[in-house]
C-alpha positions in Angstrom: -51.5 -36.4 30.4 -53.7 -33.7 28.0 -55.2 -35.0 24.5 -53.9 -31.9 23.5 -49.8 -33.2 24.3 -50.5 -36.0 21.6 -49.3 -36.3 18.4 -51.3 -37.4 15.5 -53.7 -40.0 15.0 -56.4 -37.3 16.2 -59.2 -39.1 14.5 -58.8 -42.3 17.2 -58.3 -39.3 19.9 -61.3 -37.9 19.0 -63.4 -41.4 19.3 -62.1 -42.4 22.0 -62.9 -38.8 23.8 -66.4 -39.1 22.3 -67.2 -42.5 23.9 -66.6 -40.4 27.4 -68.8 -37.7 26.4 -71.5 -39.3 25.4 -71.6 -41.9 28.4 -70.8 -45.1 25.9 -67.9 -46.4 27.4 -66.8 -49.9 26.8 -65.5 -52.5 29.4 -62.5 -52.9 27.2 -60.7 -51.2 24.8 -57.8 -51.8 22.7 -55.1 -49.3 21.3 -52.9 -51.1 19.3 -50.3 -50.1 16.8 -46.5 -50.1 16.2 -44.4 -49.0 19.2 -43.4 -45.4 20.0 -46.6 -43.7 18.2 -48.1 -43.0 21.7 -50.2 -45.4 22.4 -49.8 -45.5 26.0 -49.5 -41.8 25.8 -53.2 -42.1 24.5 -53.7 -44.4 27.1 -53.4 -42.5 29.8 -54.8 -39.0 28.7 -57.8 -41.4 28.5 -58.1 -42.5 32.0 -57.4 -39.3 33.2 -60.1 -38.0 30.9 -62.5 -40.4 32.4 -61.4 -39.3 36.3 -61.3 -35.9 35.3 -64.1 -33.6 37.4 -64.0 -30.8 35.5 -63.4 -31.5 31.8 -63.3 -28.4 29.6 -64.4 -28.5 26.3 -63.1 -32.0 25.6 -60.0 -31.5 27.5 -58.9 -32.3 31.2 -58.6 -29.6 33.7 -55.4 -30.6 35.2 -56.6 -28.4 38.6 -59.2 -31.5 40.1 -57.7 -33.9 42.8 -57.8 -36.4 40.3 -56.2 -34.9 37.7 -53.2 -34.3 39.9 -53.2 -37.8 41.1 -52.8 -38.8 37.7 -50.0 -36.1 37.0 -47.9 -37.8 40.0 -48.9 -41.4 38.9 -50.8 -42.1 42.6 -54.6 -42.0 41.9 -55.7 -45.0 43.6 -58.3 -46.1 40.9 -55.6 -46.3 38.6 -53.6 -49.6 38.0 -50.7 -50.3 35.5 -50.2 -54.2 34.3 -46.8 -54.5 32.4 -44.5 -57.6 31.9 -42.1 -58.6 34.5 -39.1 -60.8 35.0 -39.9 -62.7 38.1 -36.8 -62.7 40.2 -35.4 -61.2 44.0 -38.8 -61.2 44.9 -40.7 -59.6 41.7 -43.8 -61.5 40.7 -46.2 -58.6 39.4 -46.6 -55.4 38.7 -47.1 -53.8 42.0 -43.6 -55.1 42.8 -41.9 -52.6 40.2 -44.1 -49.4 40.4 -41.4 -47.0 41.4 -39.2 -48.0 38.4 -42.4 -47.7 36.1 -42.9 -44.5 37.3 -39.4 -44.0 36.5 -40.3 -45.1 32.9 -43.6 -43.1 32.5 -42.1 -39.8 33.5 -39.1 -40.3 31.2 -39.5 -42.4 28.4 -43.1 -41.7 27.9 -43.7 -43.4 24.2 -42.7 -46.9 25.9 -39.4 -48.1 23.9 -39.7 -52.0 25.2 -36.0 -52.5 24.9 -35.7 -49.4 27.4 -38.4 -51.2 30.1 -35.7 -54.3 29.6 -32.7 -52.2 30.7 -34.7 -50.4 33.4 -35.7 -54.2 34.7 -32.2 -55.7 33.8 -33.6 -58.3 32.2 -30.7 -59.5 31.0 -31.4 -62.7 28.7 -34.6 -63.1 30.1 -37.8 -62.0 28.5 -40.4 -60.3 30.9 -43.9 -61.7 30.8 -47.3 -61.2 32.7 -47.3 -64.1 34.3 -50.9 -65.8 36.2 -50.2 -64.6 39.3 -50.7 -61.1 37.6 -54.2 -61.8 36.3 -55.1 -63.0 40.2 -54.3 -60.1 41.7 -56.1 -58.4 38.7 -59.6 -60.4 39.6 -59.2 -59.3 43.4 -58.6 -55.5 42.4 -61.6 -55.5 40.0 -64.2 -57.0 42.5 -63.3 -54.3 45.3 -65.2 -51.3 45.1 -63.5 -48.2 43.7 -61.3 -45.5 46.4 -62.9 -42.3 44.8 -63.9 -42.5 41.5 -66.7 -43.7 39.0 -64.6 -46.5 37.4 -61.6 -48.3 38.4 -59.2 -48.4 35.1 -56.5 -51.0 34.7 -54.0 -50.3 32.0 -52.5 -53.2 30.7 -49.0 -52.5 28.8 -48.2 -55.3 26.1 -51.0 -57.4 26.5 -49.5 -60.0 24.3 -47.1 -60.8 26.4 -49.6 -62.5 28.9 -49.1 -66.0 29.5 -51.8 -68.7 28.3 -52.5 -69.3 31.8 -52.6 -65.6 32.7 -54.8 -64.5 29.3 -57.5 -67.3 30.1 -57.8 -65.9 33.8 -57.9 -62.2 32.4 -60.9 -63.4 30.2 -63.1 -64.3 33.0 -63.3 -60.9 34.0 -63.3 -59.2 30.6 -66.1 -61.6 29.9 -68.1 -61.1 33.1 -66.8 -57.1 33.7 -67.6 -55.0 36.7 -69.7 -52.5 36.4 -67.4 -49.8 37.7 -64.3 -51.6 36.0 -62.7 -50.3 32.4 -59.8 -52.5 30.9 -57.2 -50.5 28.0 -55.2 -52.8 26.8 -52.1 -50.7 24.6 -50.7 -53.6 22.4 -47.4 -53.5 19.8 -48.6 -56.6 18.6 -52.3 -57.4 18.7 -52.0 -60.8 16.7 -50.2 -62.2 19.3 -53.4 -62.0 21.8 -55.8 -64.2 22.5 -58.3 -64.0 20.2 -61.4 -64.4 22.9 -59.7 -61.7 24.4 -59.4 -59.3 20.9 -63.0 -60.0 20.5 -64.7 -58.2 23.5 -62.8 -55.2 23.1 -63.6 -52.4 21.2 -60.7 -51.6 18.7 -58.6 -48.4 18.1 -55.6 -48.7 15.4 -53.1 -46.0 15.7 -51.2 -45.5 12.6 -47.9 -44.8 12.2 -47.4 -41.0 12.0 -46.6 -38.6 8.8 -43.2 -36.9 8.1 -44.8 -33.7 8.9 -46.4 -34.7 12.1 -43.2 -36.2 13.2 -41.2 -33.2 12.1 -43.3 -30.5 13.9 -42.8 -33.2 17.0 -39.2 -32.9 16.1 -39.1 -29.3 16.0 -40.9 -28.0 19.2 -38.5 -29.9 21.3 -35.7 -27.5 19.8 -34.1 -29.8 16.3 -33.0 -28.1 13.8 -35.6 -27.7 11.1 -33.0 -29.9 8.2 -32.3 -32.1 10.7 -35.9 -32.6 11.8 -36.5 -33.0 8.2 -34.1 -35.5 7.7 -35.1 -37.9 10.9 -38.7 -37.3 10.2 -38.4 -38.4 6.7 -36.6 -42.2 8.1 -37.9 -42.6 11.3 -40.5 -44.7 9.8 -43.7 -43.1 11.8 -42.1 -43.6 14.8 -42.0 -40.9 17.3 -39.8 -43.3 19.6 -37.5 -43.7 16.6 -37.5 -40.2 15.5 -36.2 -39.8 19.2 -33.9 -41.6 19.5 -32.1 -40.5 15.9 -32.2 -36.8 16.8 -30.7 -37.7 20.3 -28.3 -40.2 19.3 -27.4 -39.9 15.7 -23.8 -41.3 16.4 -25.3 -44.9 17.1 -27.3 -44.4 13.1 -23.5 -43.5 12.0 -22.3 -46.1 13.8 -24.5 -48.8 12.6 -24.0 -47.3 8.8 -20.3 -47.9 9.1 -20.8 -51.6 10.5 -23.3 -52.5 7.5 -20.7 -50.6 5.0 -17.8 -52.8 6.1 -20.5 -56.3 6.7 -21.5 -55.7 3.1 -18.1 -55.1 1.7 -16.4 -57.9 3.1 -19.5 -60.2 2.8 -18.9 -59.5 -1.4 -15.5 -59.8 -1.3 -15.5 -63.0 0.9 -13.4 -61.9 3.5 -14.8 -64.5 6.3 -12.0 -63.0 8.5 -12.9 -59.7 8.7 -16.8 -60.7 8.8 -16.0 -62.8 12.0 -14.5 -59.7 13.1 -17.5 -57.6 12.5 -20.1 -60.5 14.2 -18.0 -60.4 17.5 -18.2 -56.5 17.1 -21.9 -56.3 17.3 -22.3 -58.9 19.9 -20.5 -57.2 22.5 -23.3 -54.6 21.8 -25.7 -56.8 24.4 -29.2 -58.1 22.9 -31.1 -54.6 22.8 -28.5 -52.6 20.9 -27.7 -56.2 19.0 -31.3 -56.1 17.8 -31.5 -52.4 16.8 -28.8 -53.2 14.7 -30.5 -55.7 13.2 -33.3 -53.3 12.7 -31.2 -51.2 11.0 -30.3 -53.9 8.4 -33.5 -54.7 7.5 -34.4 -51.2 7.2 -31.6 -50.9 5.1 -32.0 -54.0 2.7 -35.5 -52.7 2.3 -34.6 -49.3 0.9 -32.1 -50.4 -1.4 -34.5 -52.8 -2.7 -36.4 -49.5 -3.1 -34.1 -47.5 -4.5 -33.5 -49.6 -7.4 -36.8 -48.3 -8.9 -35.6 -44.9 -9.0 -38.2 -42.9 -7.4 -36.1 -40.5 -4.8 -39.3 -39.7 -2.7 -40.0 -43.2 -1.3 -36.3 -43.9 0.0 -36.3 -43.9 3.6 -32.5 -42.9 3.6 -29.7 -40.4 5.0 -27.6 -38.5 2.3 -25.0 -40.7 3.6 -26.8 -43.9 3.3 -28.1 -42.7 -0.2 -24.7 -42.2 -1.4 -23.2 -45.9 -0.3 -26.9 -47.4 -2.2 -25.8 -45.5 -5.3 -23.9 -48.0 -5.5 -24.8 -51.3 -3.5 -28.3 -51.1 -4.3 -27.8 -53.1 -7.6 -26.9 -56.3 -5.4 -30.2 -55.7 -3.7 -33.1 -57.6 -6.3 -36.0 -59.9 -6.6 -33.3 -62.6 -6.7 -32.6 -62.6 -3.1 -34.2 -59.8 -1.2 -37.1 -61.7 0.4 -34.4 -64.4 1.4 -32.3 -61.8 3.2 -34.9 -60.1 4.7 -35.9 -63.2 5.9 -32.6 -64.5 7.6 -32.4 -61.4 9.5 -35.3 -61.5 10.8 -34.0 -65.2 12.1 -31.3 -63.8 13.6 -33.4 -61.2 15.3 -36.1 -64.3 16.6 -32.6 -66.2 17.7 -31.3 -63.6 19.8 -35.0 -62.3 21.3 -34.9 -66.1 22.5 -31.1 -66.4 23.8 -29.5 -67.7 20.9 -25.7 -67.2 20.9 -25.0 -63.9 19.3 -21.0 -64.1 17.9 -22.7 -67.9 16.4 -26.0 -66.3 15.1 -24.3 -63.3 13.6 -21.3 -64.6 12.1 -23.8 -67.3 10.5 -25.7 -64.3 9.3 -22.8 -62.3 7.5 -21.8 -65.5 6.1 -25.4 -66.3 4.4 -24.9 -62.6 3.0 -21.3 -63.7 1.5 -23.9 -66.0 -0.3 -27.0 -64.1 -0.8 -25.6 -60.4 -2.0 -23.5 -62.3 -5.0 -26.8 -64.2 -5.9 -27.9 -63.4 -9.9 -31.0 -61.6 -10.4 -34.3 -63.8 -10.8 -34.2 -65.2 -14.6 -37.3 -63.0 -16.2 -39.5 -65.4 -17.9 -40.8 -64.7 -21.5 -44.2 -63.3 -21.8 -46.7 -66.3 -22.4 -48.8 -65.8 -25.6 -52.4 -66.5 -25.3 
């Protein structure tokens, strides 16, 4: 992986090459950010960066033995740490490389609900479990194969468990010399904060509509429709992806919220039941884009409500369905229904019955869509 194959955030590219050139390189370092900006992408052009024997003007040479280790994911001073689900015989990470591989090579901005299908998961939730964090401490005290450093890349660090994070400390606290941890997080505030404080920070914004666009458009996109992803794909290369390559699911989920929001005004429980058992023969990954969608969506009406046509995050299609529902979208009871949705996302995430948790939803919006607007209260005079 080249710096130059990245897209945006150039300014946390160009500190983190800096810290190799000028022989500062921390134990541990932190990327963190919203998924599919390309964090781990970052990640990675990093180590190989660091392995590379013949850097060029700030860039790898992509000719050295290393460098093609790293190109066919087999440089032995290279470890990956990702969540699991223990079962037939899985317990860490080396137990699953081919299928990371897999992952790496195709889906190389990281979609978590993609390493879940690739896993089959199913219900369960994967996690870096102790054992993990063991095997860690035993790679990290051996000396290196070939290089100067041995680099462990460690995929969704929040999702180590308390038993595992305290073990990680130990050697994060007490590093070898040779060893560099990146830890590539989607959700920093969810790590242990002993943990967050030894590292050395990189926040990776979300990118621009025009970053995203030219992203869009050297993979072949048409330039309007590049336009049109880019501009509600939210900073999300990952997203932008996957509405360029899939833009029947986006119609799809526009008709389901259409009909939800319809029937949910017009109290038509029947045809709301209809439309919860609908979406939860999705499974949990789709279910939960869905959801995404939704809260996207509430947002934006919200939005749209103040009349300013440039900060709408919105098809033409949804645009013209908001000229019209967006009225029912208002201080009164926005907060409340982004809320609840985000309820029903936590409920399925943990297993949570999904025909019970979204029928329960659309009913609440039955409720919450026909709620007044919040009474405006008369100017106090001084």
């Amino acid at each position: 992986m080249k710096f130059q194959d990245l897209t945006g955030n150039r300014e946390n590219i160009k500190a983190l090459k800096s810290l190799v050139d000028k022989g500062t390189i921390p134990h541990a370092i932190l990327i963190s950010g919203i998924s599919g900006i390309g964090k781990m992408q970052a990640a990675r052009a990093l180590a190989q960066y660091i392995h590379c024997k013949n850097p060029i003007e700030g860039e790898v040479c992509g000719k050295c033995p290393s460098c093609l280790q790293h190109q066919n994911h087999n440089n032995p001073d290279l470890h990956f740490i990702f969540p699991v689900v223990k079962k037939d015989g899985v317990q860490i990470s080396k137990d699953q490389m081919d299928l990371w591989r897999e992952m790496i090579d195709k889906h190389s901005l990281m979609p978590p609900e993609i390493w879940n299908e690739i896993i089959k998961a199913g219900n369960s939730q994967p996690s870096i479990y102790v054992q993990e964090s063991e095997d860690i401490l035993t790679r990290a005290s051996l000396s290196s194969f070939q290089e100067n450093y041995k680099i462990f890349i460690i995929w969704q660090p929040e999702k180590l468990r308390p038993e595992a994070a305290n073990k990680l400390l130990k050697v994060i606290e007490e590093p070898f010399e040779d060893t560099i941890f990146i830890l590539v997080s989607n959700n920093d505030n969810k790590i242990l904060p002993t943990i967050l404080s030894r590292t050395q920070r990189f926040n990776f914004t979300p990118l621009t509509e025009s970053e995203i666009k030219d992203f869009l458009v050297k993979k072949g996109i048409d330039d309007s429709k590049a336009s049109e992803v880019a501009r509600i794909s939210e900073g999300s290369l990952r997203k932008a992806e996957e509405l360029a390559s899939f833009p029947e699911e986006l119609l799809e989920f526009s008709d389901i919220f259409k009909d939800m929001m319809r029937s949910a005004y017009a109290l038509k429980a029947k045809n709301l039941k209809e439309i919860s058992e609908t979406v939860s023969a999705f499974g949990r990954e789709k279910i939960l884009r869905f959801l995404d969608y939704c809260s996207r969506m509430i947002r934006e009406n919200y939005i749209f409500n103040f009349n300013v046509p440039n900060i709408t995050l919105m098809t033409a299609e949804e645009t013209d369905f908001s000229a019209k529902f967006a009225p029912f979208i208002h201080d009164g009871n926005v907060e409340q229904l982004s809320e609840e949705i985000n309820r029903a996302a936590r409920d399925i995430e943990r297993n949570g019955n999904s025909k019970i948790v979204l029928f329960d939803l659309m009913l609440l919006f039955s409720r919450l869509i026909r709620k007044p607007k919040a009474a405006v209260l008369p100017r106090m005079e001084l």
